[in-house]
GUBARO-601716 format. One record per residue (C-alpha): chain; z, y, x. Coordinates in steps of 0.25 Angstrom, whole numbers, plus 2048, in hexadecimal, padded with zeros to 3 digits. Each point is the difference from the previous one (the first is absolute). Example, Ala and Ser with C-alpha at 12.3 -4.5 7.8 and 13.67 -1.06 7.14 Angstrom:
REM residues 2
<unit=A, up=81F, north=7EE, east=831> .
<unit=A, up=7FE, north=80E, east=806> .
This chain:
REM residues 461
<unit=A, up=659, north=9B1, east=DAA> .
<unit=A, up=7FD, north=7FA, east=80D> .
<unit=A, up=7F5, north=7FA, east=807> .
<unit=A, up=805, north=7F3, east=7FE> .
<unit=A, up=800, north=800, east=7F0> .
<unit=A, up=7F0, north=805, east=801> .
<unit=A, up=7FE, north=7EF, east=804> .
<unit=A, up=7FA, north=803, east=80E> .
<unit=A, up=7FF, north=7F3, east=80A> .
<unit=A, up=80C, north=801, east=80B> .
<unit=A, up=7F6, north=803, east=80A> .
<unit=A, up=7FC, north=80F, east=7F9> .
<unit=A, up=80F, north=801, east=7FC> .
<unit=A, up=806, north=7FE, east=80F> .
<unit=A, up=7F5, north=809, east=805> .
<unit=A, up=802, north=80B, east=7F5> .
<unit=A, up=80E, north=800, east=805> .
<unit=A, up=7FD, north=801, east=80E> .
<unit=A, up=7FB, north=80E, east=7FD> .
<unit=A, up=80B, north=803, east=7FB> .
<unit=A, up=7FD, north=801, east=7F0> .
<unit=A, up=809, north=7FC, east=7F8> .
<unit=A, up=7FD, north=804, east=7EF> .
<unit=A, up=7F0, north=802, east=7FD> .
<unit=A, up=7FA, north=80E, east=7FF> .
<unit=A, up=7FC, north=801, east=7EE> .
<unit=A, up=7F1, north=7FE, east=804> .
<unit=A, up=805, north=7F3, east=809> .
<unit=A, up=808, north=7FB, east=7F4> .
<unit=A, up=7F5, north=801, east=7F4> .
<unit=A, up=7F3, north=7FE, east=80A> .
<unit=A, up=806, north=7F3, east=807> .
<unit=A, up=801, north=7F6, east=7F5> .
<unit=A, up=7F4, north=805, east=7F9> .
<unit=A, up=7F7, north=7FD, east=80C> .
<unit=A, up=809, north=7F4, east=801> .
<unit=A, up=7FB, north=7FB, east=7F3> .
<unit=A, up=7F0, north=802, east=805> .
<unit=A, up=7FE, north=80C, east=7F6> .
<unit=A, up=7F7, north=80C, east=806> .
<unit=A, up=809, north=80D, east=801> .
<unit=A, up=7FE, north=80E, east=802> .
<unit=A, up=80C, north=805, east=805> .
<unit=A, up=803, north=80E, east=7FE> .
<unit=A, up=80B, north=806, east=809> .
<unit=A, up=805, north=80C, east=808> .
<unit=A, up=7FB, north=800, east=80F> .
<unit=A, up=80D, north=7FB, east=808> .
<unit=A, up=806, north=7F8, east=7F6> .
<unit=A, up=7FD, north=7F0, east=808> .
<unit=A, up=7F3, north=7FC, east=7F8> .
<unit=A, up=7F9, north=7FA, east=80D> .
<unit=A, up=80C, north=7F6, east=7FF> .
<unit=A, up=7FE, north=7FF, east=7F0> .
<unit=A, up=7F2, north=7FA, east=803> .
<unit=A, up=801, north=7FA, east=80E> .
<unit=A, up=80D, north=7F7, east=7FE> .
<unit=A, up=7FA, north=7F9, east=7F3> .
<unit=A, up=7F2, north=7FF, east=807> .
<unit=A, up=807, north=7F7, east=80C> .
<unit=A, up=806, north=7F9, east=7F6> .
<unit=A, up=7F6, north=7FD, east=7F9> .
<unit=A, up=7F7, north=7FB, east=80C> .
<unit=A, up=80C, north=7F7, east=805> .
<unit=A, up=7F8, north=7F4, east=7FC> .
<unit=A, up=7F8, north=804, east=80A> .
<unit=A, up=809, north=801, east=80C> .
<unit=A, up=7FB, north=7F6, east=80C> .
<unit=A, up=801, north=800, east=80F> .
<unit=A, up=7F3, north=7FA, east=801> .
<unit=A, up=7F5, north=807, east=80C> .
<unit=A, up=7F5, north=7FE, east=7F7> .
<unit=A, up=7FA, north=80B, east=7FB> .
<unit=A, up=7FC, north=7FC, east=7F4> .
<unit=A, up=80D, north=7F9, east=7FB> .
<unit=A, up=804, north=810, east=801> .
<unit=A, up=7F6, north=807, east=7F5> .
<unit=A, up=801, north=80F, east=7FC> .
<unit=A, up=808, north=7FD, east=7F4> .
<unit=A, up=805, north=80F, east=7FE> .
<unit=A, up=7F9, north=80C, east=801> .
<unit=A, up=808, north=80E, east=800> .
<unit=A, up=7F7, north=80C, east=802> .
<unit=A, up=805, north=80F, east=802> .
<unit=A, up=7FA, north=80D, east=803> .
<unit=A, up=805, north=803, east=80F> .
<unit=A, up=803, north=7F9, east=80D> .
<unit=A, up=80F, north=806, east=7FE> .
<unit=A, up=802, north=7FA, east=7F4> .
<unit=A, up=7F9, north=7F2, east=804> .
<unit=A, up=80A, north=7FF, east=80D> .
<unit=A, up=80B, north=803, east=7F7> .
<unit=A, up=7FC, north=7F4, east=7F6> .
<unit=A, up=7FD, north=7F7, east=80B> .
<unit=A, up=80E, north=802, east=806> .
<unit=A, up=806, north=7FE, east=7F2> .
<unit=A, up=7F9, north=7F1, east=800> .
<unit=A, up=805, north=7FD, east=80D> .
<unit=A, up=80B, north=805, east=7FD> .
<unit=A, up=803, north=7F8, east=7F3> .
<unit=A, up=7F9, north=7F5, east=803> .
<unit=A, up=805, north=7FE, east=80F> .
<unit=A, up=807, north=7F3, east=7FC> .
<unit=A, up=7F2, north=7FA, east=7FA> .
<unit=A, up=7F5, north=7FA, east=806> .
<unit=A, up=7F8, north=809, east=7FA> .
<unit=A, up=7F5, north=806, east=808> .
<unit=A, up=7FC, north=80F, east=7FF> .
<unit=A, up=7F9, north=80A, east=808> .
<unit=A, up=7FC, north=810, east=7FB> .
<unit=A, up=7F2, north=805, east=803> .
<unit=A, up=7FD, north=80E, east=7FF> .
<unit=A, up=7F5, north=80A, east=808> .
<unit=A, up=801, north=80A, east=80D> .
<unit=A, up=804, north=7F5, east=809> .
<unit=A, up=7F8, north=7F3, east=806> .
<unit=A, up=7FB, north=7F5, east=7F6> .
<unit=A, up=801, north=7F6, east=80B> .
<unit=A, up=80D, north=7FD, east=7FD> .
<unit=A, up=802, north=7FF, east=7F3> .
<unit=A, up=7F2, north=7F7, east=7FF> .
<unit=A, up=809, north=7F7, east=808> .
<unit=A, up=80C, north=801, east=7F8> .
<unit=A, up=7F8, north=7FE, east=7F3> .
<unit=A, up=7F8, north=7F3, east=805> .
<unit=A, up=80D, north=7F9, east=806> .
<unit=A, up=803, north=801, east=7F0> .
<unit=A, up=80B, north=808, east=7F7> .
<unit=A, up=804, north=7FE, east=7F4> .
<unit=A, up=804, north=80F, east=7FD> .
<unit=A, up=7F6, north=80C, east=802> .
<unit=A, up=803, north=80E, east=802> .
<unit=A, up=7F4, north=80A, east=800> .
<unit=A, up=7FA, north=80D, east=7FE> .
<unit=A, up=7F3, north=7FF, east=7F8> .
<unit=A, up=7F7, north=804, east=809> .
<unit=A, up=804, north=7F7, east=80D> .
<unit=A, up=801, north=7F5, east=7F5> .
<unit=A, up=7F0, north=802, east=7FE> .
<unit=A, up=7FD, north=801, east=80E> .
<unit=A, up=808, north=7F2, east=803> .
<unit=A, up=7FA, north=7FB, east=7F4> .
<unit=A, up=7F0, north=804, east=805> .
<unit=A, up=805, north=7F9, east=80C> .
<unit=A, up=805, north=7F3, east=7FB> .
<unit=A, up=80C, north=800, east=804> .
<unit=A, up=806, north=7FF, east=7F4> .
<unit=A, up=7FE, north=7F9, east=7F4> .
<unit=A, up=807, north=803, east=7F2> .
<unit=A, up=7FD, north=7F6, east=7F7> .
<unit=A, up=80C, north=7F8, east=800> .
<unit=A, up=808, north=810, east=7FC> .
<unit=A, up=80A, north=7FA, east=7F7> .
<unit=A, up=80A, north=80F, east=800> .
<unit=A, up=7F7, north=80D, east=801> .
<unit=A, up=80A, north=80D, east=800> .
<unit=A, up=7FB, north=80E, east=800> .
<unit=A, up=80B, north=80A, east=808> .
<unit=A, up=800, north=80E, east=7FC> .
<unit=A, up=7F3, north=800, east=7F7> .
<unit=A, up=7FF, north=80C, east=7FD> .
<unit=A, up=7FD, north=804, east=80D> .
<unit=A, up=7F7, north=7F7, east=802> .
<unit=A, up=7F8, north=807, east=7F7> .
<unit=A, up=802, north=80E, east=804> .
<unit=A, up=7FB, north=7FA, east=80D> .
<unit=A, up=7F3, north=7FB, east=7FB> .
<unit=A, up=804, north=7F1, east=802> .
<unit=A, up=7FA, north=7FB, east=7F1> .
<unit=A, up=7F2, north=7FE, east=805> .
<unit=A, up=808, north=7F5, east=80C> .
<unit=A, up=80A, north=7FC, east=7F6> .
<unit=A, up=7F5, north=7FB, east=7F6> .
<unit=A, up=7F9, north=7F9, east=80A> .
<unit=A, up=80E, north=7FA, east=805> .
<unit=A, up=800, north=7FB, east=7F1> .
<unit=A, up=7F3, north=7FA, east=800> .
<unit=A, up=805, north=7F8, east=80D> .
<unit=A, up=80C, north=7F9, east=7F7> .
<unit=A, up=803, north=7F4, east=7F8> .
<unit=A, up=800, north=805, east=7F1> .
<unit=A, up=80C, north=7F9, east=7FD> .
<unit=A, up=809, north=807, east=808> .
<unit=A, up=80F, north=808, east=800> .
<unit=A, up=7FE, north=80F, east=800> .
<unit=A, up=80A, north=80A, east=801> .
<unit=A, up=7FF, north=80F, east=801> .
<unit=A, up=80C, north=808, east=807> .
<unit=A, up=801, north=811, east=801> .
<unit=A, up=809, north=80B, east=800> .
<unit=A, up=7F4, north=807, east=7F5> .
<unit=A, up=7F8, north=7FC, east=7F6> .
<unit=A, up=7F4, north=805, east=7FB> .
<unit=A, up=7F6, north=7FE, east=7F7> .
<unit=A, up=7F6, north=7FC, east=809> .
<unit=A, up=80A, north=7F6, east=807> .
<unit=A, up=801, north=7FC, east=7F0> .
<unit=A, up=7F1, north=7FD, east=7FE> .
<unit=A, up=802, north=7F8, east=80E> .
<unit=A, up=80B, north=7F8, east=7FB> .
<unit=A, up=7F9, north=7FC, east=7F3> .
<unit=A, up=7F2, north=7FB, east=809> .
<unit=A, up=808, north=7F6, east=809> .
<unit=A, up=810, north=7FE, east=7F8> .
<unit=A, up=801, north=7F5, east=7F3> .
<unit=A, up=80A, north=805, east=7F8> .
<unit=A, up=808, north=807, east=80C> .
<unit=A, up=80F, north=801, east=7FD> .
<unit=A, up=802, north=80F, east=803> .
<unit=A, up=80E, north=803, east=808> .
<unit=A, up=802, north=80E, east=7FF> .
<unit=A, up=810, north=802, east=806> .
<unit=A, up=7FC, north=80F, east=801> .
<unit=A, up=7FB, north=80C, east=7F7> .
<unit=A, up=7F2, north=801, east=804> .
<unit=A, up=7FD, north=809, east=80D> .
<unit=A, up=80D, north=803, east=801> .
<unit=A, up=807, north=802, east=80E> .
<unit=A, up=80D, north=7FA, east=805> .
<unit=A, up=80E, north=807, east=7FB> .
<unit=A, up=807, north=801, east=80A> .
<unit=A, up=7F7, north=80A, east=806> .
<unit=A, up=802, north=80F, east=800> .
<unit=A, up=7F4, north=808, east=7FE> .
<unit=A, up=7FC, north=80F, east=806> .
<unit=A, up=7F8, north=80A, east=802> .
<unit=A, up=7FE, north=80D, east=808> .
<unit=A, up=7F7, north=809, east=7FD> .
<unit=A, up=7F8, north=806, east=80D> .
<unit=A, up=7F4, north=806, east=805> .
<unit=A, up=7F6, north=7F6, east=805> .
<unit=A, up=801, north=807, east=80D> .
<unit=A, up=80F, north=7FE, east=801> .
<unit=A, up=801, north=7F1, east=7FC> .
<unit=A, up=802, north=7FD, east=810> .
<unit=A, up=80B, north=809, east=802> .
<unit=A, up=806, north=7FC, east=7F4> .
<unit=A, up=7FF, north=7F1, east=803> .
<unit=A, up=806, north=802, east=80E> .
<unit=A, up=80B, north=808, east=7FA> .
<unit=A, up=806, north=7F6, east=7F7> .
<unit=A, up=7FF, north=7F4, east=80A> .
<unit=A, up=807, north=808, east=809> .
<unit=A, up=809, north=808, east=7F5> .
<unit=A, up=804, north=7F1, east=7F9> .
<unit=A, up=802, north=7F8, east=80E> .
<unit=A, up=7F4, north=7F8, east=7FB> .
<unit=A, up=7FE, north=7F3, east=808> .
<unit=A, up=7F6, north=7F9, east=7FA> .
<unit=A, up=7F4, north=806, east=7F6> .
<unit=A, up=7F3, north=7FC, east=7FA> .
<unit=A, up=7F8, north=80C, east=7FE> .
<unit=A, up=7F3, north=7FD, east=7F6> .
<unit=A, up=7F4, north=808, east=803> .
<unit=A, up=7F1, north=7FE, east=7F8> .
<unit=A, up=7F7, north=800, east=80C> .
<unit=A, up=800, north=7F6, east=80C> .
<unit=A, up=7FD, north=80D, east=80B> .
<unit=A, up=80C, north=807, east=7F9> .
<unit=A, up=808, north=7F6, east=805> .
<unit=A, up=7FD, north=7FF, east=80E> .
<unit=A, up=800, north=810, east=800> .
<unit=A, up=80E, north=801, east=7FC> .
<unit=A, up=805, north=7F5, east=807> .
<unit=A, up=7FC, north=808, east=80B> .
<unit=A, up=806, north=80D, east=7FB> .
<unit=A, up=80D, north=7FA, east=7FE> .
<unit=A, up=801, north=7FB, east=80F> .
<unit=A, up=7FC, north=80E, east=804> .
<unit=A, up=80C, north=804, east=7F8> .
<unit=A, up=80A, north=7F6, east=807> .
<unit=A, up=7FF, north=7F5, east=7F6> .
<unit=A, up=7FB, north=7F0, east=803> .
<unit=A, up=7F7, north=7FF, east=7F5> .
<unit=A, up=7F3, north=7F6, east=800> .
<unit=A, up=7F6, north=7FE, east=7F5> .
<unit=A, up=7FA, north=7F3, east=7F9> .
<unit=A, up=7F4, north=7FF, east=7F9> .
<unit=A, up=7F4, north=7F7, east=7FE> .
<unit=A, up=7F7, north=805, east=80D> .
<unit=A, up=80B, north=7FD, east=808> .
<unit=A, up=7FF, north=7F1, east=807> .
<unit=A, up=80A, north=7F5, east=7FB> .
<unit=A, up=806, north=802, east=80C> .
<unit=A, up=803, north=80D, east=7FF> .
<unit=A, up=805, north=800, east=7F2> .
<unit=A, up=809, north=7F6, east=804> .
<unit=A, up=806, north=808, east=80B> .
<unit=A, up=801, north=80A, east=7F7> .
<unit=A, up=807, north=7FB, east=7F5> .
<unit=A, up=80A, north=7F8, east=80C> .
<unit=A, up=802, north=80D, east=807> .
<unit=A, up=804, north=805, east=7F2> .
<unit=A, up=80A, north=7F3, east=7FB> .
<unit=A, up=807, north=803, east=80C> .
<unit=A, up=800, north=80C, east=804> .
<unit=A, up=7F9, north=806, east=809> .
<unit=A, up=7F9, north=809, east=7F7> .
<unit=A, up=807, north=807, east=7F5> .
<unit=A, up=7F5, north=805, east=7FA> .
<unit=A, up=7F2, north=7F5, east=7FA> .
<unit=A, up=7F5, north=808, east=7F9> .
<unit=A, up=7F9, north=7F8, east=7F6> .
<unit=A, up=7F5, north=801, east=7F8> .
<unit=A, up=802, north=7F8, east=7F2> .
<unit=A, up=7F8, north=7F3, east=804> .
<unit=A, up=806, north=7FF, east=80C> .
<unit=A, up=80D, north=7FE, east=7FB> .
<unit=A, up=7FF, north=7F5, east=7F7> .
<unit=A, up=807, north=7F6, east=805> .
<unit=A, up=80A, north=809, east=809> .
<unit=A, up=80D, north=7F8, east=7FC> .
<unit=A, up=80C, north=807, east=808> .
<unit=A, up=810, north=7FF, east=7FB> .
<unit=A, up=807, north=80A, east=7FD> .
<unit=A, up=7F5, north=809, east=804> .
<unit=A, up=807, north=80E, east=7FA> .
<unit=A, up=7F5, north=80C, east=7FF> .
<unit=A, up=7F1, north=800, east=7FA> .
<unit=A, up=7F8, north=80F, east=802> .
<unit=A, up=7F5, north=802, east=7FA> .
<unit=A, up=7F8, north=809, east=80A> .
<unit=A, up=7F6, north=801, east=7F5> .
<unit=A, up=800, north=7FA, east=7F2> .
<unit=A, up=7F7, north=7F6, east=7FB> .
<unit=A, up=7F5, north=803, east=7F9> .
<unit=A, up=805, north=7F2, east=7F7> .
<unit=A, up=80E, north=803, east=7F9> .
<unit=A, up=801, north=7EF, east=801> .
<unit=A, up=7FE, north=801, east=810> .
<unit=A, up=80C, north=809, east=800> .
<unit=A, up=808, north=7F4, east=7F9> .
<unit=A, up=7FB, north=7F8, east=80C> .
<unit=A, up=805, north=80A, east=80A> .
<unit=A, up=80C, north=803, east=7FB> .
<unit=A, up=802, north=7F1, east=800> .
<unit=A, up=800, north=7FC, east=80D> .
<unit=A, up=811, north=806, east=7FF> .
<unit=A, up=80A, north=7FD, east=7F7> .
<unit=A, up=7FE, north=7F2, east=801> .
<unit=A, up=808, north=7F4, east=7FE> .
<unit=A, up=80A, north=808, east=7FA> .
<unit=A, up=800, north=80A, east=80D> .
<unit=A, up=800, north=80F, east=7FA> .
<unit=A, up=7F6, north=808, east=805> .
<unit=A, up=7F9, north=810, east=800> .
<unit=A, up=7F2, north=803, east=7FD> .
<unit=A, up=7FD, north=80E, east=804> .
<unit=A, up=7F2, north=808, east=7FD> .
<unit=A, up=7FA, north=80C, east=807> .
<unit=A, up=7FA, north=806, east=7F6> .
<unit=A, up=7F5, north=80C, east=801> .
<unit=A, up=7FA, north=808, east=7F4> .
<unit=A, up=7F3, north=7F8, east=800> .
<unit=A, up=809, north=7F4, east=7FE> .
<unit=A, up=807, north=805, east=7F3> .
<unit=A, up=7F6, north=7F8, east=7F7> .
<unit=A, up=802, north=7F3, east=808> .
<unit=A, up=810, north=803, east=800> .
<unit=A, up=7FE, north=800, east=7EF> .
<unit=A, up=7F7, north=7F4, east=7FF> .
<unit=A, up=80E, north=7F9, east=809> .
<unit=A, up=80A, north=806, east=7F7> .
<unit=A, up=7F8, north=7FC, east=7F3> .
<unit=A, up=7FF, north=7F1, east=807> .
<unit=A, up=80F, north=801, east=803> .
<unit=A, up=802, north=807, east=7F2> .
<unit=A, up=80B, north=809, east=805> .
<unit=A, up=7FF, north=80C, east=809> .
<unit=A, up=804, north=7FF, east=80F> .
<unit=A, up=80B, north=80B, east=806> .
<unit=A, up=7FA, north=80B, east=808> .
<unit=A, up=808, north=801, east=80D> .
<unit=A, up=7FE, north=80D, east=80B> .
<unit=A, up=803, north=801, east=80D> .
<unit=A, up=801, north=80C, east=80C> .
<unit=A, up=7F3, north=7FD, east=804> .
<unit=A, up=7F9, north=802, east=7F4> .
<unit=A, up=807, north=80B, east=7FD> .
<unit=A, up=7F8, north=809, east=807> .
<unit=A, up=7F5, north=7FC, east=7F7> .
<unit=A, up=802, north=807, east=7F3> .
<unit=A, up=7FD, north=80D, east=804> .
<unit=A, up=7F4, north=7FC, east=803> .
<unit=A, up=7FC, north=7FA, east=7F2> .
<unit=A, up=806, north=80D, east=7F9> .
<unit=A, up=7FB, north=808, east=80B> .
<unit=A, up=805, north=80E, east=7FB> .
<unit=A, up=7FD, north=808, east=80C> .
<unit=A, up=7EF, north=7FC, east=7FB> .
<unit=A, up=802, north=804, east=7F1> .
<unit=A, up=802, north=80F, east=803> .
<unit=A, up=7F2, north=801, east=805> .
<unit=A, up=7FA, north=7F7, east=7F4> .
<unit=A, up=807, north=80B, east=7F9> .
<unit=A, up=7FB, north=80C, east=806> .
<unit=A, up=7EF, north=7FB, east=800> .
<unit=A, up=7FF, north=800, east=7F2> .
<unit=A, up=804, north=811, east=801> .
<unit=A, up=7F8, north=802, east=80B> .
<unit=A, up=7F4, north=7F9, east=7FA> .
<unit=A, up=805, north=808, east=7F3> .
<unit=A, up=7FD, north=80D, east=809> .
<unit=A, up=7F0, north=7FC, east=802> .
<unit=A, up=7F8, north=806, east=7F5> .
<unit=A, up=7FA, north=7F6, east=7F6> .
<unit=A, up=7F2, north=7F6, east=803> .
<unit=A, up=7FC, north=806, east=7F2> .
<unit=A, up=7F3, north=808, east=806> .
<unit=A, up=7FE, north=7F6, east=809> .
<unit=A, up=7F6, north=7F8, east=7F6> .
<unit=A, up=7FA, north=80C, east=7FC> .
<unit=A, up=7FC, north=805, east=80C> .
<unit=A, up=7FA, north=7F1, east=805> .
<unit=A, up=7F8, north=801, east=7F3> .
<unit=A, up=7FB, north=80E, east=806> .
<unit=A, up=7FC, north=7FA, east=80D> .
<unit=A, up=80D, north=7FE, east=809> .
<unit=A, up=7FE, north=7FB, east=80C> .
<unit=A, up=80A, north=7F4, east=800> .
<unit=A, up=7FE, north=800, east=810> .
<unit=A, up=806, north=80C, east=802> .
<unit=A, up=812, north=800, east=800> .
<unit=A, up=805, north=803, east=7F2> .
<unit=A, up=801, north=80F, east=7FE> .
<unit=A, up=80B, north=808, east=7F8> .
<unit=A, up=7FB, north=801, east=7F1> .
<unit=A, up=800, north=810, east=803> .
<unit=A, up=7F6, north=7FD, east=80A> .
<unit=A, up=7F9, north=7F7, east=7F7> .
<unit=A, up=7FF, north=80C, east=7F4> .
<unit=A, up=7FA, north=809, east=80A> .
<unit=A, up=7F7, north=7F6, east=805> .
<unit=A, up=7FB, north=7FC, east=7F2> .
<unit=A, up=7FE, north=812, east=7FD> .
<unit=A, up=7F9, north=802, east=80E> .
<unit=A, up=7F0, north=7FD, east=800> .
<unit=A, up=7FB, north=7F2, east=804> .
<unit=A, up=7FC, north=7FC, east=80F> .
<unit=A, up=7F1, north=800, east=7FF> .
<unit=A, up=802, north=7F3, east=806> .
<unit=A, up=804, north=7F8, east=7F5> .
<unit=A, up=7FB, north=80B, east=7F5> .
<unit=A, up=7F1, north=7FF, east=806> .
<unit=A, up=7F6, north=7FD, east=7F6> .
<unit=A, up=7F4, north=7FC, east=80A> .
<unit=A, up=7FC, north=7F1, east=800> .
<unit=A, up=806, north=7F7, east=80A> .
<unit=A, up=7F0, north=7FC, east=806> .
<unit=A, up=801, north=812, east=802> .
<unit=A, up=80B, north=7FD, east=807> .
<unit=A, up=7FD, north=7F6, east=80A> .
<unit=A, up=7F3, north=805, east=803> .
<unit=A, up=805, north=80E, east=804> .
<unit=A, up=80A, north=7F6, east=80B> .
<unit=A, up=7F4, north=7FA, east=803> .
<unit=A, up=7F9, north=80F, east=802> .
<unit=A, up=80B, north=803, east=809> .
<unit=A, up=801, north=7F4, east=809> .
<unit=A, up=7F0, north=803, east=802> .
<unit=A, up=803, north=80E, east=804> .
């Protein structure tokens, strides 16, 4: 099949093949005719597999009605609305549109936070016709009046299942309340879950499900690993398989945004150009991060998972996982970001002992067990899990502790007044204690006031 048979305009299809595509992706081929046909979709489908082009190519279609080269901004009405999760992933959507739509006289413009409003207010008051935003900027433009939705006509939620993992349902519902009830949705992930389900339900009228996939399920072409290491030995590990395997570009996945910066560090001690991106670094700085990266200059971009949504590179070959997630459907999203457009691609994991539950919940996801790999460096590591020379010792306490006499008169000799204070005496010294006479002290029959009073004779004296 090729584009041409999907009925696009000659506009979509001469842009289409100045990228370079020649035969829609499965996902493109099912999604575009249905949105085509104004149903609302929930389109299911692998990360990597073109389905920013299976939703933005029938949405410019769509809107071609619209298409003016008037200045008025209000000939130029938000009429589309597509909302993702990460300012990544909105810069990657906003360049598809211009992209695809570049011989349209379609407006569009992305909005999203960490930079100046200033110029997106300008660009949203000159008027566009296609809006690209993260739900929280959305809101703030939106409180601002800069924006107005009512004329939404196309809502699309990218990657909504991280939308949600994000917190981005209280913003979402009140994005909702902001738009025309009859309207086109669509819903587009790499994962499904129920919530996303209950989600889809509130806002879709009988969606058409496109599920091109199995559920969850990571590319093909990618070959899976893992190594098993101590945590301590992660670093070295990493280090020796980048220089081991001549790696030239790698995206390593870390939980915590510190992490990142901390072995981006580490690995530039070590002799490797590495950055890191996450979301408290500036816009300007994940930018250069990631353009460092595309071409380069660092062989190494640490990542934390909501980072790298929307970290579209070709042909990128090797994904590590540093640390695994604690969601087995995050992994799917990492491993994603290679083996796309039919490029092959390795996911590697560095898996320490207190990761083996979230290694299981992976390989239940995956439903099949994922080879064990070793290398030199780890090596030196199982010695130290069976740690032979330590179990000579564990052997020899319970002899020596077998030596000491038994605790057995231990409780009878408190019942007869032990001092508990004093160290704990051999039970042979116990027995003799228990035949020889009292202390008078504790074995005085005088009152307590007798007691006292005789102190208090002394101190007079």
């Amino acid at each position: 099949m090729s584009f041409a048979e999907l009925n696009l305009i000659p506009e979509l299809q001469r842009a289409v093949a100045d990228e370079g595509y020649t035969e829609p992706t499965p996902i493109q081929a099912k999604a575009i005719p249905a949105v085509l046909e104004r149903r609302d979709i929930m389109g299911c489908a692998q990360t990597g597999t073109g389905k920013t082009a299976g939703f933005t190519l029938p949405m410019l279609q769509l809107l071609a009605p619209y298409a003016n080269s008037s200045p008025s901004p209000a000939r130029h009405p938000v009429r589309a609305l597509v909302l993702t999760p990460t300012r990544e992933l909105a810069a990657q959507v906003s360049d598809s549109v211009k992209a695809y739509g570049k011989f349209m006289k379609l407006r569009s413009t992305v909005v999203y936070g960490g930079v100046d409003m200033q110029p997106q207010t300008k660009a949203l008051r000159e008027g566009i016709e296609i809006l690209v935003a993260t739900p929280g900027r959305l809101l703030d433009h939106v409180q601002q009046k800069s924006v107005a939705l009512g004329q939404v006509e196309i809502l699309i939620l990218d990657e909504a299942d991280r939308m949600l993992d994000m917190g981005f349902l209280p913003d979402i519902r009140r994005i909702l309340a902001l738009l025309p009830a009859q309207r086109q949705s669509l819903l587009f992930s790499a994962t499904f879950s129920d919530e996303i389900k209950k989600l889809a339900n509130q806002m879709l009228r009988n969606p058409t499900l496109i599920e091109v996939a199995r559920r969850n399920a990571p590319a093909d072409l990618v070959k899976h690993q893992v190594y098993e290491v101590q945590a301590l030995r992660k670093r070295a590990l990493l280090v020796q398989l980048i220089r081991s395997r001549d790696m030239k570009q790698v995206l390593v996945f870390l939980r915590m945004k510190r992490d990142c910066n901390k072995l981006a560090r580490e690995l530039v001690r070590d002799g490797i150009n590495a950055t890191a991106i996450h979301s408290d670094r500036t816009q300007a700085e994940r930018e250069q991060a990631l353009t460092d990266f595309k071409e380069g200059r660092a062989t190494v971009l640490v990542a934390t998972d909501i980072a790298a949504r929307g970290i579209d590179i070709e042909e990128l070959p090797f994904v590590i996982n540093y640390e695994l997630p604690y969601t087995p459907e995050d992994y799917v999203h990492r491993i994603g970001r290679t083996g796309r457009a039919g490029m092959p691609g390795e996911a590697i994991s560095l898996v320490c002992p207190d990761e083996h539950r979230l290694l299981a919940d992976i390989e239940k996801l995956l439903k099949r067990a994922i080879p064990r790999e070793t290398a030199g460096e780890s090596s030196d590591e199982r010695p130290r899990r069976s740690r032979p020379e330590e179990r000579e010792p564990r052997d020899e306490a319970p002899k020596r502790h077998s030596s000491t006499p038994p605790p057995a008169p231990r409780p009878m000799v408190a019942a007869d007044g032990f001092d508990f204070n004093k160290p704990y005496q051999p039970s042979t010294a116990a027995a003799e204690r228990v035949a020889a006479p009292p202390p008078p002290r504790l074995r005085s029959t005088r009152p307590t006031a007798a007691l006292l009073g005789g102190l208090l004779g002394k101190d007079k004296k």
